[in-house]
C-alpha positions as CSV (number, residue, x, y, z in Angstrom):
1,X,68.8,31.3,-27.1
2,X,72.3,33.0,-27.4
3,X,75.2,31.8,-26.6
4,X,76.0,33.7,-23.4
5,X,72.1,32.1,-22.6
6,X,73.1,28.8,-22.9
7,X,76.3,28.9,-21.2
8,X,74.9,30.7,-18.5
9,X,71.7,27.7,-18.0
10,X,74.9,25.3,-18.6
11,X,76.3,26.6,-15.8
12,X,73.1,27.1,-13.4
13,X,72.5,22.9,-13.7
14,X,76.2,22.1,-13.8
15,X,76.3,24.1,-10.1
16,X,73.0,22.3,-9.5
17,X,74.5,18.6,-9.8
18,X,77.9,19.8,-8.2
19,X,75.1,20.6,-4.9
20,X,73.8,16.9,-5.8
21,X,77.3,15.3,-5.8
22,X,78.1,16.8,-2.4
23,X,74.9,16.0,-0.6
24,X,75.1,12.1,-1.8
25,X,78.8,12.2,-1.0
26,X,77.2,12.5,2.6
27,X,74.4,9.6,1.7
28,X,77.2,7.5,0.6
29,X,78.2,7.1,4.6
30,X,74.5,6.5,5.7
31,X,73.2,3.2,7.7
32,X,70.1,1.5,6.4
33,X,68.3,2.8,9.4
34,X,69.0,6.8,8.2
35,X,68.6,5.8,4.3
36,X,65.0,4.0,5.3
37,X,64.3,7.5,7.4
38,X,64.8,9.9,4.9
39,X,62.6,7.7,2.4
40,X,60.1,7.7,4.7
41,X,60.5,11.2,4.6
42,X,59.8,11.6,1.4
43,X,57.3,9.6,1.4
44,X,55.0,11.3,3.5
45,X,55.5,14.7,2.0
46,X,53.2,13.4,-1.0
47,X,51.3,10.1,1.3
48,X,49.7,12.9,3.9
49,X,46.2,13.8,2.5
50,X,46.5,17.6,2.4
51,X,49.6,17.8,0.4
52,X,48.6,15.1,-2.2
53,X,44.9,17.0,-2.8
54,X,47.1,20.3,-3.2
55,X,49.8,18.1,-5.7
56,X,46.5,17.0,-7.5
57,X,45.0,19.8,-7.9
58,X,47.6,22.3,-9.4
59,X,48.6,19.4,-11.4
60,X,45.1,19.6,-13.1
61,X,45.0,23.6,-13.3
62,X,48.7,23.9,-14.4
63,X,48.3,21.1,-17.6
64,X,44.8,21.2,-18.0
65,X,45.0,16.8,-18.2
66,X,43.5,14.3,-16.1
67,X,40.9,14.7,-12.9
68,X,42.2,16.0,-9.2
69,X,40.1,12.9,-7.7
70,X,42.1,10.2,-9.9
71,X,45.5,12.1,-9.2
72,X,44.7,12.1,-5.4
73,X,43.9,7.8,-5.9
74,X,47.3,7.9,-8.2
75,X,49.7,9.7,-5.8
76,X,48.4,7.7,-2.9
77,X,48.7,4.3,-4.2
78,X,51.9,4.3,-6.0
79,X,53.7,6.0,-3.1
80,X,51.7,3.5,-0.5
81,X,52.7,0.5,-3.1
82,X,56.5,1.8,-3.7
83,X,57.0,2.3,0.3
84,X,55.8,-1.5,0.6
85,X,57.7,-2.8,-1.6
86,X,60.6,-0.9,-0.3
87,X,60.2,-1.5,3.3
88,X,62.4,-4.1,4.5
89,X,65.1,-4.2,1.6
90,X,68.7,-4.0,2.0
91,X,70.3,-1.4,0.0
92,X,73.2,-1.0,2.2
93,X,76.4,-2.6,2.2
94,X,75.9,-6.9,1.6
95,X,72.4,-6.9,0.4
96,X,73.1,-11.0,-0.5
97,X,75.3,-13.6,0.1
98,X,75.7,-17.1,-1.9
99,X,78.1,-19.6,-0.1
100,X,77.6,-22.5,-2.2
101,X,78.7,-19.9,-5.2
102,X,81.7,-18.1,-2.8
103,X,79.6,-14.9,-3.8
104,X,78.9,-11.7,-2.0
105,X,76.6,-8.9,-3.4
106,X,77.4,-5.2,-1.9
107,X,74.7,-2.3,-3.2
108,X,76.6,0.6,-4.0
109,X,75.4,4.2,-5.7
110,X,75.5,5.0,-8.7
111,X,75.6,8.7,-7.8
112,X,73.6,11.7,-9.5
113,X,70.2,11.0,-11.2
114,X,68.8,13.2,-13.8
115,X,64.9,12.2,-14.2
116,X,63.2,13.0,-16.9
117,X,59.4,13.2,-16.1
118,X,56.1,13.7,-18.0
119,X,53.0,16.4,-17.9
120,X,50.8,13.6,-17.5
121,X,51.8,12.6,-14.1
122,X,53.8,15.5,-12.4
123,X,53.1,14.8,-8.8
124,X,53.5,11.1,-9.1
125,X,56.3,10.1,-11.4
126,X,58.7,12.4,-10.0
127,X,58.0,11.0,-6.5
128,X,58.6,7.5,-7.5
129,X,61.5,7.9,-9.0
130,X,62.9,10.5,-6.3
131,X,61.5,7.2,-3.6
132,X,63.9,5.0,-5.8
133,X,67.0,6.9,-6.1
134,X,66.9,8.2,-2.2
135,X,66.6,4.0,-1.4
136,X,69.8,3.6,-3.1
137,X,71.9,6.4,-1.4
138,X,71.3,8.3,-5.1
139,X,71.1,12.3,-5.0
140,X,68.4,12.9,-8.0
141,X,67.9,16.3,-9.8
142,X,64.4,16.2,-11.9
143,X,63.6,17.5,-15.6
144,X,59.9,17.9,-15.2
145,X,57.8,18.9,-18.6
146,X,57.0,22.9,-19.0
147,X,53.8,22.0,-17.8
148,X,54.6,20.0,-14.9
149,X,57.4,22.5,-13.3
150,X,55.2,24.2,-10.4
151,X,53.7,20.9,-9.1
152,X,57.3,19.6,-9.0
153,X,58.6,22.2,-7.1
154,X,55.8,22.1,-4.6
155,X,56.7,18.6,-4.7
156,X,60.1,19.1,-3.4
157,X,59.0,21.6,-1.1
158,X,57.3,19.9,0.5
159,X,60.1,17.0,0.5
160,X,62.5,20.0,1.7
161,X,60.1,20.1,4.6
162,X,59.9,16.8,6.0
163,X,64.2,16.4,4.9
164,X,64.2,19.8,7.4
165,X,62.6,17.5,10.4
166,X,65.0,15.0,10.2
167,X,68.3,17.0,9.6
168,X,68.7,15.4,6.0
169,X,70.3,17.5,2.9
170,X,68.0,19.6,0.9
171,X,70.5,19.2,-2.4
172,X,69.5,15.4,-2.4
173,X,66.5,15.9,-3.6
174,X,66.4,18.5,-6.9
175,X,64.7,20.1,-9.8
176,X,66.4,22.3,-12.8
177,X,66.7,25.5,-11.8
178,X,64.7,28.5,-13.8
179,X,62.6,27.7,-17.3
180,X,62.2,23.7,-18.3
181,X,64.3,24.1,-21.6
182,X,65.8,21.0,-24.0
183,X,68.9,22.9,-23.6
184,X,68.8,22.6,-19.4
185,X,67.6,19.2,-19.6
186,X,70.3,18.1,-22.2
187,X,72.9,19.4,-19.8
188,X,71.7,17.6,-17.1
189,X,71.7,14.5,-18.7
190,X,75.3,14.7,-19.6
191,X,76.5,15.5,-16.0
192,X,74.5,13.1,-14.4
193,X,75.5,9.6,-13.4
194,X,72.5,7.9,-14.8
195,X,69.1,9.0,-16.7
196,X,65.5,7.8,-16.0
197,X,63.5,9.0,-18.5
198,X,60.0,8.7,-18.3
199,X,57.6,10.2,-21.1
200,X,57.4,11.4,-25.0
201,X,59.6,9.3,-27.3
202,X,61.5,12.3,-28.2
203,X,62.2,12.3,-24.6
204,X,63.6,8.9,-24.7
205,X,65.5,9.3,-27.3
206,X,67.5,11.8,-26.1
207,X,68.6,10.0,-22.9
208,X,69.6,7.1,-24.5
209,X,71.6,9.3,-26.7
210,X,73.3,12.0,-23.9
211,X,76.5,9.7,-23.7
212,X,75.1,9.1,-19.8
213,X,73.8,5.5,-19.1
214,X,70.4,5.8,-19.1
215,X,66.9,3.7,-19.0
216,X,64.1,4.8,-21.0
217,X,60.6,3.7,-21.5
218,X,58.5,2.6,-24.8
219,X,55.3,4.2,-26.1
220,X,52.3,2.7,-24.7
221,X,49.2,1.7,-27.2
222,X,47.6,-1.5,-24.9
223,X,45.4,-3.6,-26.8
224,X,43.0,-6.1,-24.6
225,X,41.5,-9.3,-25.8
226,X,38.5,-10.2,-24.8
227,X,37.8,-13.7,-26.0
228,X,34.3,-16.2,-25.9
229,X,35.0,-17.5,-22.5
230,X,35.1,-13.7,-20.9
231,X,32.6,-12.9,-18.6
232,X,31.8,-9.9,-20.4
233,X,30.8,-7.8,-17.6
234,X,33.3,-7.7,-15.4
235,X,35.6,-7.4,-18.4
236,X,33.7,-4.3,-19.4
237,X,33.8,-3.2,-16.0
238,X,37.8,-3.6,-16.0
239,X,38.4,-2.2,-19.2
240,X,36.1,1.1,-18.6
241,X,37.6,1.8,-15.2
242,X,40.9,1.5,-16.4
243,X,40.5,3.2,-19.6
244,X,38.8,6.1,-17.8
245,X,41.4,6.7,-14.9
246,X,42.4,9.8,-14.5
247,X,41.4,10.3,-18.8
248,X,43.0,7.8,-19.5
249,X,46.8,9.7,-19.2
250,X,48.6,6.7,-18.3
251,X,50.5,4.9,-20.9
252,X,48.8,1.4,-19.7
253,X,45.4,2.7,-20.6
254,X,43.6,0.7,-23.4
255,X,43.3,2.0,-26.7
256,X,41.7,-1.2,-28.6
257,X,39.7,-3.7,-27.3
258,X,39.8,-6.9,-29.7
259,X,36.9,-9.4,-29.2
260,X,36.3,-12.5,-30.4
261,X,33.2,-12.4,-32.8
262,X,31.0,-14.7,-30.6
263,X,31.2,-12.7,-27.8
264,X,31.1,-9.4,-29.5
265,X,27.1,-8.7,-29.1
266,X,27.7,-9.2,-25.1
267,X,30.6,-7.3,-24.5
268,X,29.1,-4.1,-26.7
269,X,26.1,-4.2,-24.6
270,X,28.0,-4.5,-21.9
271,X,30.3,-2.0,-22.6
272,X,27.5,0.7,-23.2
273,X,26.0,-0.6,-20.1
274,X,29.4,1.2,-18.8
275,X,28.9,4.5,-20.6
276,X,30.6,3.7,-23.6
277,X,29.0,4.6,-26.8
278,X,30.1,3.2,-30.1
279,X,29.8,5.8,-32.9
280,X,28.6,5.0,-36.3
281,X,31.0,5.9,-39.3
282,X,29.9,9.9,-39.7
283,X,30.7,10.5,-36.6
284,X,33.9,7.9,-36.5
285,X,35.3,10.2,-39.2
286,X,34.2,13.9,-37.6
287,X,36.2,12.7,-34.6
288,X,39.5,11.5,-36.2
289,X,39.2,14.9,-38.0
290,X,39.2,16.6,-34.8
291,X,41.7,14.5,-33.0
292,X,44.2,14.3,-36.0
293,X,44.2,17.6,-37.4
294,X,47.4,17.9,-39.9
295,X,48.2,14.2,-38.7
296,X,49.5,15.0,-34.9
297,X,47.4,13.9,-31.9
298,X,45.7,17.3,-30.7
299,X,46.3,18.8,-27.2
300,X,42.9,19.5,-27.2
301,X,41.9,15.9,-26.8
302,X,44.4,15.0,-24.6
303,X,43.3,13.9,-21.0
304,X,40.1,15.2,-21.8
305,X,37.0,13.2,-20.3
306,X,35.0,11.7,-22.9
307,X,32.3,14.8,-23.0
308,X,34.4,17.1,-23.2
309,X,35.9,15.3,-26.3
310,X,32.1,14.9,-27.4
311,X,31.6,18.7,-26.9
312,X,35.0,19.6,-28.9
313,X,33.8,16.7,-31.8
314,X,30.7,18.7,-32.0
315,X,28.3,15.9,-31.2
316,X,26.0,18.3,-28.6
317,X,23.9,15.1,-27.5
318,X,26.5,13.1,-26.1
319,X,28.0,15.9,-24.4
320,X,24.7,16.9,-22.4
321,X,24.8,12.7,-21.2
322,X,26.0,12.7,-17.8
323,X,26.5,8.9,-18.1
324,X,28.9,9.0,-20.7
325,X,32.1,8.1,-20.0
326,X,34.2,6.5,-23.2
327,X,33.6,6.9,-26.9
328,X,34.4,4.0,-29.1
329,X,35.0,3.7,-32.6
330,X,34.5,0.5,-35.4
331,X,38.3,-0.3,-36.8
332,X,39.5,-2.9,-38.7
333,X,43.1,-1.7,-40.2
334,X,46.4,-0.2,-38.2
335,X,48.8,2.1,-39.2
336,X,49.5,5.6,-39.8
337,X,46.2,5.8,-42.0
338,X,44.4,4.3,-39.6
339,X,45.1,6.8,-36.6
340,X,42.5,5.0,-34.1
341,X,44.6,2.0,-33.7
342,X,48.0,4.3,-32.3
343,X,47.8,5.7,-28.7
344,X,45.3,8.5,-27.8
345,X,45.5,9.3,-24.4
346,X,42.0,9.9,-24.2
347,X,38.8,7.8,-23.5
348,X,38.8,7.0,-27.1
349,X,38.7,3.5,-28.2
350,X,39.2,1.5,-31.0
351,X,37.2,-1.9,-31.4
352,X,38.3,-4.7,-33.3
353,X,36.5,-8.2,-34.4
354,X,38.6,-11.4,-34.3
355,X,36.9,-14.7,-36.0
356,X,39.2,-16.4,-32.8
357,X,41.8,-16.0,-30.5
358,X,44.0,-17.0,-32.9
359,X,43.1,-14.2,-35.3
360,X,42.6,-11.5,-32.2
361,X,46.4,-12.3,-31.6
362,X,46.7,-11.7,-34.9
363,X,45.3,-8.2,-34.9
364,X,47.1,-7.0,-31.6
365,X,50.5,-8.1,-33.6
366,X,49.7,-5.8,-35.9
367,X,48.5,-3.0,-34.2
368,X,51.9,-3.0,-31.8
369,X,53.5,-3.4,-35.6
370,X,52.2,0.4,-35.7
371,X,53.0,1.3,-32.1
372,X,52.9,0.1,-28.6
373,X,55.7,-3.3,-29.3
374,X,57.1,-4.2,-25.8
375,X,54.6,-2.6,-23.4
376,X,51.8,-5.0,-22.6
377,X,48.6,-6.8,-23.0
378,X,45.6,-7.5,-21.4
379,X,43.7,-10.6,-21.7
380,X,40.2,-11.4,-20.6
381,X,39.7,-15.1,-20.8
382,X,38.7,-18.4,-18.9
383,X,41.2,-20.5,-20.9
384,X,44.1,-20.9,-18.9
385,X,46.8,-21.4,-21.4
386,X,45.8,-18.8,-23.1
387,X,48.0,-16.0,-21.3
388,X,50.7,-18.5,-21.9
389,X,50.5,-18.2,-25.4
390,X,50.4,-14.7,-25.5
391,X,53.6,-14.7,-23.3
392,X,55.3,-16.6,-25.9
393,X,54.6,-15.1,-28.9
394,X,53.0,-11.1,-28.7
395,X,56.6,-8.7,-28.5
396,X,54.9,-7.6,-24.6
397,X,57.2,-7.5,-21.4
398,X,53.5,-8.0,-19.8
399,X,50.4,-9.7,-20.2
400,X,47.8,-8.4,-17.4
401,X,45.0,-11.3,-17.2
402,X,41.7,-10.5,-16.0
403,X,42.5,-6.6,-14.3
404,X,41.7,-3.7,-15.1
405,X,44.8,-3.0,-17.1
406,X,45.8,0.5,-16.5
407,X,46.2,-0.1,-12.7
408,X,47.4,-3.8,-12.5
409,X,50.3,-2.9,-14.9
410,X,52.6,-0.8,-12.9
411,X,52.1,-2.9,-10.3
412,X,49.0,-3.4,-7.5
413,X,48.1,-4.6,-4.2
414,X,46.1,-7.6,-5.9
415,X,49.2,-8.4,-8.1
416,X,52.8,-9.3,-7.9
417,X,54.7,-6.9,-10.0
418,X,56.5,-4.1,-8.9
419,X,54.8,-0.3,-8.2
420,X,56.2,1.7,-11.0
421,X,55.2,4.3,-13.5
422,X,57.5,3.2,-15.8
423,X,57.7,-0.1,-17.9
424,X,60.5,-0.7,-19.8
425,X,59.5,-2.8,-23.4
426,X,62.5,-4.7,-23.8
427,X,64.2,-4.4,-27.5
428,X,60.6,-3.9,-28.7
429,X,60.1,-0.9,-27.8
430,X,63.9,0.1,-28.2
431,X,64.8,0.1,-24.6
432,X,67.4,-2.1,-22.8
433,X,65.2,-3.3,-20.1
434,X,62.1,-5.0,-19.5
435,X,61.3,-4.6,-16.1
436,X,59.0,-1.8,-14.3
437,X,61.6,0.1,-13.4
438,X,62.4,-0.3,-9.7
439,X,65.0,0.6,-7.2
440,X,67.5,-2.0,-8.6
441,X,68.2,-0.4,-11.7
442,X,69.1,2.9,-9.4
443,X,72.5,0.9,-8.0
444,X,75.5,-0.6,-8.9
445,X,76.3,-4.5,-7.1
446,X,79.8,-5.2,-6.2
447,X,80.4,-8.3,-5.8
448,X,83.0,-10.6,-4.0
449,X,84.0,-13.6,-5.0
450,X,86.4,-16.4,-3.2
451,X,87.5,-19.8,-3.9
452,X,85.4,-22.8,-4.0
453,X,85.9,-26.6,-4.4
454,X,86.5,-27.0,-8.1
455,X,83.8,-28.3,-10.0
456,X,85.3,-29.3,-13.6
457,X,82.6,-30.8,-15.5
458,X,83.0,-34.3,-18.2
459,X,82.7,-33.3,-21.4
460,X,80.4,-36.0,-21.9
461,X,78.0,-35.1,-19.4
462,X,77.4,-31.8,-21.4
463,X,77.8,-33.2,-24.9
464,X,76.5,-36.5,-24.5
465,X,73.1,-36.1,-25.7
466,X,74.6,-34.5,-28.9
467,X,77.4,-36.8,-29.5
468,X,74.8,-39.6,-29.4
469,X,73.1,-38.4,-31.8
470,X,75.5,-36.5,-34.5
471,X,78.7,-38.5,-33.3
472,X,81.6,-36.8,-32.4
């Protein structure tokens, strides 16, 4: 790109986010009441069953990952979950007050946001984040991947169409104008007020690197534990639906199912009771060739159901077997030399044998030691204290107990945490939060404070303890 180029796609986003800052100027002034309307709004451009099939579909056609019938369950449920957990809050003026403290909490903007969004979920991501930044009187301009540009922008058109019934500003609600380029997007990012970046690592690294505030999401590479107290068929049945889920695109998806010896026998025969076929080491070996080639994770793999991946693999029997639905390999190492045990976005499994819990904890710390530190885990187990443990010691924000992992993680209507398609890893995964990202980190809280009856506390009531036993 020349240099008149990039000055000229400079210019084309820096005239896009002037539109933004003029349309949220006018948001800035809205009542809860007209904020919760135009939510709503948005909403139901993706919510109403004829537009999300056609999001699904040219989603599928345009990036060639996933399955329309998974994106049409995906669309619906994270919007429908997002709404509900939206519906209701205050995101206008006091949204909490704390007399006992003399504290008052005001939600404010925090003006333009530049979202960064992935090929893997075009239709959906974008829409939860757009959800998110609308809630808190945000204007929000999206990056989409190459791939992903034309299902954004029927996204937003249909978004323009709804904001048209209710007299709301188009310019709230944008995508970069012309060709998806780094150059557009790292424009964006600087003019922005914040960035939510939700994909590749590269990705991530960029926005927490743009000067702009940002929040930016770790890799995924989910390991579940299955130990000898499982009941080994419904954890097969978890694991299998969430692994297969739209080809297993999400970043919650497991890649490495760690099993406690004793109940290894069950939970293979369970698993191929599934679909799930575990392939001996010739064909372990003709698969990594094919997945890995030169080292890099092929595109040709890549949301890919499991026959298809057979097909590409060369292994003609398991292709023609309608009932196939995950291939699994043997591993016992992690690392970059062992590429099974790093994220695949794929049905493709990796399945480790743990003498105990204690060593399958073991085995998961070292896997996330290769990829996948911060994200989550997912435990199948009867022992109670178990997830506990887990809590306390794995580097996971997460641990997803008995659920099919890929759609408790980012939230669910059988589980408390918030609908998101982005989970922050905490310092684990290099990010600064570890939360699923929500509408809070989309505003800024004032907050008042006034005078209270002093409380000055004895020393010895908060040294006590240590000066009886190290003196003073």
């Amino acid at each position: 790109m020349s240099k008149i180029e990039m000055e000229a796609t400079a210019e084309a986003v820096r005239q896009v986010v002037r539109r933004a800052r003029l349309a949220q100027a006018v948001a800035d002034g809205w009542s809860q009441a007209r904020v919760d309307e135009v939510v709503d709004a948005a909403a139901w451009a993706i919510l109403e069953p004829g537009r999300n099939r056609a999001l699904a579909e040219l989603a599928v056609a345009d990036t060639g990952v996933g399955n329309v019938e998974d994106k049409v369950r995906k669309n619906y449920r994270k919007t429908l979950g997002l709404l509900r957990d939206l519906h209701g809050m205050k995101t206008v003026d006091v949204i909490a007050e704390y007399p006992e403290r003399g504290v008052v909490e005001i939600a404010r903007p925090v003006g333009v946001v530049a979202a960064i969004t992935p090929s893997t979920n075009p239709a959906a991501t974008p829409a939860n984040k757009i959800l998110n930044a609308l809630k808190a009187r945000n204007a929000i301009v999206v990056a989409p991947s190459p791939k992903g540009r034309s299902t954004c922008a029927k996204l937003l058109e249909f978004i323009h169409a709804q904001f048209d019934r209710i007299d709301a500003p188009r310019d709230l609600v944008q995508m970069l104008p012309g060709a998806i380029t780094k150059e557009a997007t790292a424009v964006l990012m600087r003019e922005a007020d914040l960035v939510v970046a939700t994909g590749s690592q590269s990705n991530v690294r960029a926005a927490y690197t743009c000067g702009t505030p940002a929040f930016g999401v770790g890799a995924g590479n989910v390991a579940s534990i299955v130990d000898e107290t499982a009941d080994c068929e419904a954890a097969a049945e978890r694991i299998v639906r969430s692994k297969t889920f739209d080809n297993a695109t999400s970043c919650s998806s497991e890649n490495s199912v760690v099993v406690v010896r004793a109940a290894r026998d069950r939970l293979v025969a369970a698993l191929g009771a599934q679909g799930v076929v575990l392939l001996d080491d010739s064909r372990k070996s003709a698969l990594q060739n094919v997945m890995w080639p030169g080292g890099k994770l092929s595109g040709d793999v890549i949301g890919k159901s499991a026959r298809e991946i057979a097909s590409v693999a060369g292994f003609g029997d398991l292709a023609l077997r309608s009932d196939l639905r995950v291939l699994m390999v043997a591993e016992s190492g992690y690392g970059p030399s062992h590429p099974f045990s790093g994220e695949k976005l794929s049905p493709v499994m990796a399945l480790y044998v743990a003498q105990d819990f204690d060593d399958a904890r073991r085995i998961v710390e070292g896997i996330y030691g290769y990829m996948g530190a911060g994200h989550s885990v997912s435990l199948h187990s009867e022992v109670e204290g178990r997830a506990l443990e887990l809590g306390l010691r794995l580097p996971v924000a997460r641990v997803i107990v008995n659920q099919a992992h890929a759609i408790a993680t980012g939230g669910s209507f059988d589980n408390g945490l918030p609908f998101s398609l982005s989970m922050g890893c905490g310092t684990w995964g290099r990010n600064n939060f570890s939360d699923n990202m929500n509408v809070r980190h989309y505003m800024n809280v004032t907050r008042i404070a006034r005078p209270i009856p002093e409380r000055v506390p004895e020393l010895e009531d908060l040294l006590g303890t240590f000066f009886a036993r190290h003196g003073r």
